[in-house]
Steps between C-alpha positions, in 0.01 A plus 500: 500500500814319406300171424227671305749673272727184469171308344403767303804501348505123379078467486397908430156342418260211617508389174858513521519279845208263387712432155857426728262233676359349231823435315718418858196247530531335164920506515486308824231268395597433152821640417694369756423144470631485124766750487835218559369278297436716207831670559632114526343489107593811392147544378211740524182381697300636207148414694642682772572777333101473288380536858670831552252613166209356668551736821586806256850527565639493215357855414543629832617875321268491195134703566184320590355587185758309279452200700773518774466577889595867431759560794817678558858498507451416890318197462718378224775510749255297711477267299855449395589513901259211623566281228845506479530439887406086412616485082710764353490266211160518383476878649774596218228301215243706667710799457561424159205430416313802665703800565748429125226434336198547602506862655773562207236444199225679690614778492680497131195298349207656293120328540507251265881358641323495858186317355735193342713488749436590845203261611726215411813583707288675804307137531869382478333263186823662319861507763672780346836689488736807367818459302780795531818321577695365278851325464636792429332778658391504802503836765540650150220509373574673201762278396227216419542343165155358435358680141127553395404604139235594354314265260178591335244377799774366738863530609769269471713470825832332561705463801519305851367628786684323832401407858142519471294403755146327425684400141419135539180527576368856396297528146517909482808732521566834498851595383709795358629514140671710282328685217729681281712561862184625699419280797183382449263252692260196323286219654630133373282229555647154508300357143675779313744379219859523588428541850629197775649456806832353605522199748479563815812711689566316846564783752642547871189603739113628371454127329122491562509748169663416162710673321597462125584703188215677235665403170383740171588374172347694197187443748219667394279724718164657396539895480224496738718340757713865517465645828438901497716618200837439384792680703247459781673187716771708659186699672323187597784358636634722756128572620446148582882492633406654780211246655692202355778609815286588722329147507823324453594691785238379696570178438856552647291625828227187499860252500635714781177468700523159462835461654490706785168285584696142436812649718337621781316180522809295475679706709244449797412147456882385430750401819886515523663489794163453710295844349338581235781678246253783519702572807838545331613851366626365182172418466327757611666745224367320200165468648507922610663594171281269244184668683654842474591473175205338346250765672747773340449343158099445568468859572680626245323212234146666640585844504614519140190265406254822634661734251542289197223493168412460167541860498700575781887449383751387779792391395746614812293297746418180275872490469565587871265261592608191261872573590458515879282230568645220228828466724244464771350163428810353432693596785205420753466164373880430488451602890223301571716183301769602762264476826373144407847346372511223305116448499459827349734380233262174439215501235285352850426916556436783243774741596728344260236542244438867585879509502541438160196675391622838642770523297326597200335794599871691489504352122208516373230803387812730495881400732579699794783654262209623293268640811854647590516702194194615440475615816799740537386663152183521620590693802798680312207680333281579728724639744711700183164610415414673839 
């Protein structure tokens, strides 16, 4: 009984188990083999990523009927985990790409938005993106600086938007403005005047995606390119919040996996002092805790994933889940760097990859200080309001 409800928990469906094997299947096979060398480059293997549209991936929350694979929360999470176990890297373009925008402009798009834009970036044709931070405004939101105003048929935007991932090589953005103070949320495509990119930024760990800045200078975007109406971003925002931290949180998981496999490996096959360091208690603590820790963090990745929606708001346990399992990756793989030594600390293995990778995910699509926050208002009101 304990089995059957431990696999229903991660696969609740066949659909569910038969998508984890399909993507495990292609991560091994494919992603593996170029994930140090793109990280090396600091670049995005774009064909790589194209294939991901092929299997229908890159809609994996979007309904059949508007081209994607019409799936849950759950297999999102699936997704997110299996990749990210072999390239975090091109699991955060993925990310980017389909959760930030994709599932974003679903659901804040009208009919003739989805017809323009969303065969293009479900083939993958078109690598996309969102913009929200900037230099000066990060967690807050509110404190962006980035104006829209109204012109006739378009709007004319200024302002930077900063650490954007999918920047270098993306062609479509959504991003929040300003108009006349009300957050508000456009589509920018790359061949719109004013509009560029930055070079690339160089950054720690997650190389195998780019990052760069979205610069607007008296750009010009069609009127058509507002998303819902104006005042409207704030609302689109914080719904897609939610399933942006739950897959980044299950990319903390799919790194932890991965170390606890490499360590116990090592730990067996490595000698010291005649046996196998599996043998030594030192040992034997990073190896117990990693597992304990990273099947704490799966469950509670899962669990949250089952009760999450389009129309189903959870804020407590994306934030829960984000801020519990992010500290997770890192600190497994800084274990599993400690049980192999100096060749953990050697570009020869991926732990040091992973290593650096991990760190994002307690930066990134909200801090831990923010998760921290929002979760003791969150909970301030709700018990207050029993």
């Amino acid at each position: 009984m304990v089995e059957r409800n431990y696999e229903r928990l991660f696969n609740p469906t066949e659909e569910h188990a038969l998508l984890r094997q399909t993507v495990a299947e292609l991560a091994r096979r494919e992603v593996e083999p170029q994930a140090a060398e793109h990280d090396a480059k600091g670049q995005l293997n774009v064909a790589l990523f194209r294939k991901l549209g092929e299997m229908g991936l890159l809609g994996i929350t979007i309904p059949e009927d508007a081209g994607g694979a019409g799936m849950d929360a759950v297999a999102a999470v699936i997704v997110h985990h299996e990749l990210s176990k072999h390239d975090p890297g091109l699991c955060l373009a993925y990310l980017a790409h389909s959760m930030l925008f994709v599932n974003n402009f679903y659901h804040c798009s009208n009919a003739e938005q989805r017809e323009r834009y969303l065969p293009r970036v479900l083939s993958g044709e078109w690598v996309a993106g969102m913009g929200m931070t900037e230099p000066g405004a990060g967690t807050d939101v509110l404190g962006m600086s980035t104006t829209a105003v109204r012109k006739a048929d378009h709007y004319v935007v200024n302002g930077t938007k900063t650490y954007i991932t999918n920047a270098c090589e993306g062609h479509c953005f959504l991003f929040y403005a300003k108009v006349d103070g009300r957050v508000t949320a456009f589509v920018v495509d790359r061949d719109c005047p004013g509009f560029s990119t930055s070079q690339h930024i160089d950054k720690l760990g997650m190389r195998g995606s780019t990052m760069a800045e979205l610069v607007f200078e008296d750009c010009r975007i069609p009127a058509r390119n507002l998303l819902g109406a104006e005042g409207d971003g704030i609302t689109h925002m914080m719904r897609n919040l939610e399933i942006e931290r739950l897959t980044l949180a299950a990319m903390s998981v799919g790194i932890a996996d991965r170390c606890v496999e490499i360590m116990v490996s090592y730990a067996n096959e490595r000698k010291a002092f005649g046996q196998p360091i599996a043998n030594f208690g030192q040992i034997q603590r990073y190896v117990a805790d990693g597992y304990a820790m990273t099947e704490a963090a799966k469950c509670l990745v899962y669990n949250v994933a089952s009760d999450i929606g389009p129309d189903i708001r959870n804020r407590v346990g994306s934030d829960a889940a984000k801020l519990f399992a992010a500290p997770v990756g890192k600190q497994v793989a800084d274990w599993a760097m400690q049980v192999m030594g100096g060749a953990g600390y050697c570009k020869e293995y991926p732990v040091e990859r992973l290593w650096r990778d991990a760190k994002l995910l307690e930066i990134g699509g909200g801090t831990i200080e923010a998760h921290q926050k929002n979760l003791s208002k969150d909970l301030s009101r709700r018990w207050s309001a029993t």
